[in-house]
C-alpha positions as CSV (number, residue, x, y, z in Angstrom):
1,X,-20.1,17.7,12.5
2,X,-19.2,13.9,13.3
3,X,-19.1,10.8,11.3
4,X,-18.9,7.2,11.8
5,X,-16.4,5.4,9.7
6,X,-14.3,2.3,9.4
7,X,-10.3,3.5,8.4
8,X,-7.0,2.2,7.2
9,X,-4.3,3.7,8.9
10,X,-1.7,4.5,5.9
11,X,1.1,6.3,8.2
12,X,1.7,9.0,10.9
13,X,3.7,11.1,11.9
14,X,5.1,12.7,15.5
15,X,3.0,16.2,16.7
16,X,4.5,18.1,19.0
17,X,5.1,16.0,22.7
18,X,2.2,13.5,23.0
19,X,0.3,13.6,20.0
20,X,0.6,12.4,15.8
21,X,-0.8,13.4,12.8
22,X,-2.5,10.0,11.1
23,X,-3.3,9.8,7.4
24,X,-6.0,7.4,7.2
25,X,-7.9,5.6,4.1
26,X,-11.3,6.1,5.4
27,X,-14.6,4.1,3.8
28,X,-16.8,7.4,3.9
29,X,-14.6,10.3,3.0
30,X,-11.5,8.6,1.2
31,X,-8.0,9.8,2.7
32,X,-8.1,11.8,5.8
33,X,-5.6,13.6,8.1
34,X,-6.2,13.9,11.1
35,X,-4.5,15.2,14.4
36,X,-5.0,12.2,17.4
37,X,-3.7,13.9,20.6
38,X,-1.7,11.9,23.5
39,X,-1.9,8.6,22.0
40,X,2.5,8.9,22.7
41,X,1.9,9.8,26.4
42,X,2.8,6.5,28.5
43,X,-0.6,6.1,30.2
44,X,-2.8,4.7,29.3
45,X,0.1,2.0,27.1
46,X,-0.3,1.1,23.7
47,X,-2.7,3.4,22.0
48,X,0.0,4.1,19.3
49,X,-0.1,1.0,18.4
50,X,-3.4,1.6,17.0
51,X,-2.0,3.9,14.2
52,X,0.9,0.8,12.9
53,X,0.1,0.8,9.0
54,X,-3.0,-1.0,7.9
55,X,-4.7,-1.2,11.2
56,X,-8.4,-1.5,10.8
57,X,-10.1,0.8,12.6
58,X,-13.6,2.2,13.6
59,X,-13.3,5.6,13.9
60,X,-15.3,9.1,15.0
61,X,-14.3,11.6,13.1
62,X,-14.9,15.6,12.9
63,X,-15.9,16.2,9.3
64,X,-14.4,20.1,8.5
65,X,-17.1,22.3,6.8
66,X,-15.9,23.5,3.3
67,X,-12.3,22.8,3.2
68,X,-10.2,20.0,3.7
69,X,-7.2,20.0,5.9
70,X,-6.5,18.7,9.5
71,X,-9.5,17.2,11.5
72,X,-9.4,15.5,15.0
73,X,-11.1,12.2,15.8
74,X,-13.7,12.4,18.4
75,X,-13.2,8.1,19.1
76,X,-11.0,5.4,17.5
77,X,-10.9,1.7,18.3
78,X,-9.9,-1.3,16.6
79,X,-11.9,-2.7,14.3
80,X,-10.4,-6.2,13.9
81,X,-7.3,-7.6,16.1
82,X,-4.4,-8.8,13.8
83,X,-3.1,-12.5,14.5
84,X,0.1,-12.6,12.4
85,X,1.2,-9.1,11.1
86,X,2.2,-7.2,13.9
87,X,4.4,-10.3,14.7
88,X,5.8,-12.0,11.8
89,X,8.6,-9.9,10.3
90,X,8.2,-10.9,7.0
91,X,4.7,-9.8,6.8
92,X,5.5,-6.7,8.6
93,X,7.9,-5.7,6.1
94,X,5.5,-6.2,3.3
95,X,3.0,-4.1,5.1
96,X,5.5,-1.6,5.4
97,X,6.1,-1.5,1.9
98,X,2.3,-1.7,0.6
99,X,1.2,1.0,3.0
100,X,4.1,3.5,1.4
101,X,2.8,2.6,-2.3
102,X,-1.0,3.4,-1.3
103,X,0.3,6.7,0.6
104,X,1.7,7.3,-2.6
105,X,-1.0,6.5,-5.1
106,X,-4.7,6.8,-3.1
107,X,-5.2,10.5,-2.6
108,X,-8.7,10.8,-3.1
109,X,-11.1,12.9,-0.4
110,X,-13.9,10.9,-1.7
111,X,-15.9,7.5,-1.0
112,X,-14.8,4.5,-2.9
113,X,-16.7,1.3,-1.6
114,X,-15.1,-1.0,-4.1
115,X,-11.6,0.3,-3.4
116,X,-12.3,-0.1,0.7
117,X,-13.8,-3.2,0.2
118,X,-10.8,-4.5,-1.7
119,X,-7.8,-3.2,0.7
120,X,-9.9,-4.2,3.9
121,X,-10.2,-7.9,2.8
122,X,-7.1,-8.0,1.4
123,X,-5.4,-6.9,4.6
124,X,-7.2,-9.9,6.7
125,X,-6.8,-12.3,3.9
126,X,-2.9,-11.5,4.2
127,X,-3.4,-11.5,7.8
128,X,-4.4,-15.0,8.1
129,X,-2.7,-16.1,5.4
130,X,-0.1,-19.1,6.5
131,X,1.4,-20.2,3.1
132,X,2.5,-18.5,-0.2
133,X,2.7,-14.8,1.7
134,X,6.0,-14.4,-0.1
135,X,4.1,-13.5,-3.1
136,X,1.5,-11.1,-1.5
137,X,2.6,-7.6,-2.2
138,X,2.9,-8.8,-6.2
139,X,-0.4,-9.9,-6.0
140,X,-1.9,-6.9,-4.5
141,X,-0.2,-4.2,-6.5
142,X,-1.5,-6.1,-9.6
143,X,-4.8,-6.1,-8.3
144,X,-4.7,-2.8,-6.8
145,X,-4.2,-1.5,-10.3
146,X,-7.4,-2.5,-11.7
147,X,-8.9,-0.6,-8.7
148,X,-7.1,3.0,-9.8
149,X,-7.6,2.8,-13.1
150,X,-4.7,1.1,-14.9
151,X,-5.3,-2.9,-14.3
152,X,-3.7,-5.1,-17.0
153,X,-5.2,-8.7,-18.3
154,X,-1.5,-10.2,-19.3
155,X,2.2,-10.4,-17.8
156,X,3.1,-8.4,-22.0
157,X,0.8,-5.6,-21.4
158,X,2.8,-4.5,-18.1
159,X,6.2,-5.3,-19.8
160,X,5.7,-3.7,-22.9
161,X,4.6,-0.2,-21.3
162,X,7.4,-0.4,-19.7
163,X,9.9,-0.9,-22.2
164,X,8.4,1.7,-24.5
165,X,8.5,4.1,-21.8
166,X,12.4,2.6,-21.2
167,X,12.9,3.1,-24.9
168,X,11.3,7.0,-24.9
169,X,13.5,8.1,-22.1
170,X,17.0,6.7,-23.8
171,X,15.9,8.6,-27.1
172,X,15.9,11.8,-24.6
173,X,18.8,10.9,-22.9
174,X,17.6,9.7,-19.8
175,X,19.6,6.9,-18.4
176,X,17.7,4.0,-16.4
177,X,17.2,0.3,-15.8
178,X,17.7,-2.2,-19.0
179,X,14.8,-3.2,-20.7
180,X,15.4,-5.8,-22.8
181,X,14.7,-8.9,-20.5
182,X,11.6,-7.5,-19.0
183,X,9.5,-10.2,-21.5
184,X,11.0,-12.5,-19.7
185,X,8.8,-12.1,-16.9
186,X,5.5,-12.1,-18.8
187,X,5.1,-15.8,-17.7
188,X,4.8,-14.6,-13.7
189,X,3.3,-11.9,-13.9
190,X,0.3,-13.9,-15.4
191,X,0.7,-16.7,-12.8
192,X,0.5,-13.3,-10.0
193,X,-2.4,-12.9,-11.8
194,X,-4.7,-15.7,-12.1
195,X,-3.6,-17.3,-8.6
196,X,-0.4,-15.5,-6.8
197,X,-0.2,-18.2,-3.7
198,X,0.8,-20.8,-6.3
199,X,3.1,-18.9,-8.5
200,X,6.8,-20.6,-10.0
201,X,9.1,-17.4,-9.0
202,X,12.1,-19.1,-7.5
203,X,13.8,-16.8,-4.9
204,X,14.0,-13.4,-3.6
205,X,15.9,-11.8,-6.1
206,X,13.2,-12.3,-8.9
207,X,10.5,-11.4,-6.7
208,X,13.0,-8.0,-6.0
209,X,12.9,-7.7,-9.8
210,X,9.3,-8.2,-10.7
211,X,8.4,-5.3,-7.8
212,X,11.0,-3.1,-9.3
213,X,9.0,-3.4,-12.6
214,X,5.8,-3.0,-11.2
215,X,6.8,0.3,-9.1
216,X,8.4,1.8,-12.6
217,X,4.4,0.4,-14.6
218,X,2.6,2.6,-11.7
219,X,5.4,5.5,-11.5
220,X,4.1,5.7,-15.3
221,X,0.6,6.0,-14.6
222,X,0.4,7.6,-11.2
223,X,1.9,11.3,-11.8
224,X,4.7,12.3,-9.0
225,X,4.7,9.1,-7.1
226,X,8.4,8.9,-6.4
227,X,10.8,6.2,-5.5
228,X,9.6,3.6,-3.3
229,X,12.2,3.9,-0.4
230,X,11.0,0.6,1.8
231,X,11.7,-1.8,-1.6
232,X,15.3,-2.2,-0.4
233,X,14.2,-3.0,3.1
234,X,11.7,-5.5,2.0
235,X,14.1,-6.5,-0.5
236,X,16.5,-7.5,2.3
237,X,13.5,-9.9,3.7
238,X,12.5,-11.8,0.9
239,X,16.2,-12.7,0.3
């Protein structure tokens, strides 16, 4: 059976000489995997460029009868040509980054309209975006909350979740990051939250702290999510 579908490419990985396996959030089935063969052959060029993270793309797709697992697609094309983020690095690093936290946290097989709706738009609006990007991935991960199930209204809601889970794991033992200025940043996390192009953080390093306290408020909701590993590198960036 085929299906039509638009698709956010999350990640891939090398299969065997020519081919990859894509993980893909798809608007009618959710997250896919699916095994694209020869897209690393070196004719025709540029076909793996297709499967960069958060390329939109139109997609036929073999739908598997009664299981999940591996599917092939039948056709693939882009959906909509990127002006900026294949090209700016700062904006490729924070697509980097985002596409590793929704790999991590969107694992449904099912259709979510709302949720598709919100990443596709967001992805173009970041796209052609050409002022205040630095405060993109902030943005986003506040708003992608709402979408899975866990969105806050204030900058003290996020902080204090946090510190109480800070304060439960020190009464078991467990060592980890201090928790007593996180109030501190109740002020921008609101701004990120009413209107994130204009918002008063000052430099990189704050920006490196406020995602480090948004990964730990997901890692608390979102069960076996893991450390973030492309923080540091966008870290690097925004400094």
């Amino acid at each position: 059976m085929l299906i039509k579908t638009r698709g956010i490419v999350l990640s891939y990985l090398k299969y065997r000489e020519t081919s990859i396996i894509a993980r893909v959030y798809t608007e009618r089935l959710g997250v896919q995997t699916y095994v694209v063969n020869g897209v690393r052959k070196a004719k025709p060029p540029g076909r793996i460029a297709l499967f960069q993270p958060f390329t939109l793309l139109e997609l036929v797709a073999y739908v598997a009868r009664g299981s999940s697992g591996l599917t092939r697609l039948s056709e693939f094309r882009c959906a909509e040509p990127f002006q900026t983020l294949p090209y700016d690095v700062h904006k490729s690093s924070v697509v980097l980054f985002l596409s590793e936290v929704l790999g991590r946290v969107v694992r449904e097989e099912e259709q979510n309209e709302a949720l598709f709706k919100f990443l596709h738009d967001s992805i173009l609006d970041f796209d052609r975006q050409a002022a205040g990007s630095e405060n993109f991935a902030l943005g986003f991960m506040l708003q992608l909350a709402a979408y899975l199930g866990f969105g806050i209204s204030s900058g003290s809601e996020l902080t204090d979740q946090v510190i109480m889970a800070g304060h439960a794991a020190t009464a078991k033992g467990v060592t980890g990051p201090a928790t007593l200025r996180l109030h501190e940043f109740d002020g921008y996390f609101d701004e990120l939250l009413r209107a994130p192009a204009t918002s008063t953080i000052p430099n990189g390093r704050v920006r490196h702290e406020l995602l480090n306290v948004l990964i730990r408020y997901y890692q608390l909701h979102v069960e076996q999510m893991g450390e973030i590993r492309s923080l540091e590198i966008l870290s690097q960036v925004l400094n």
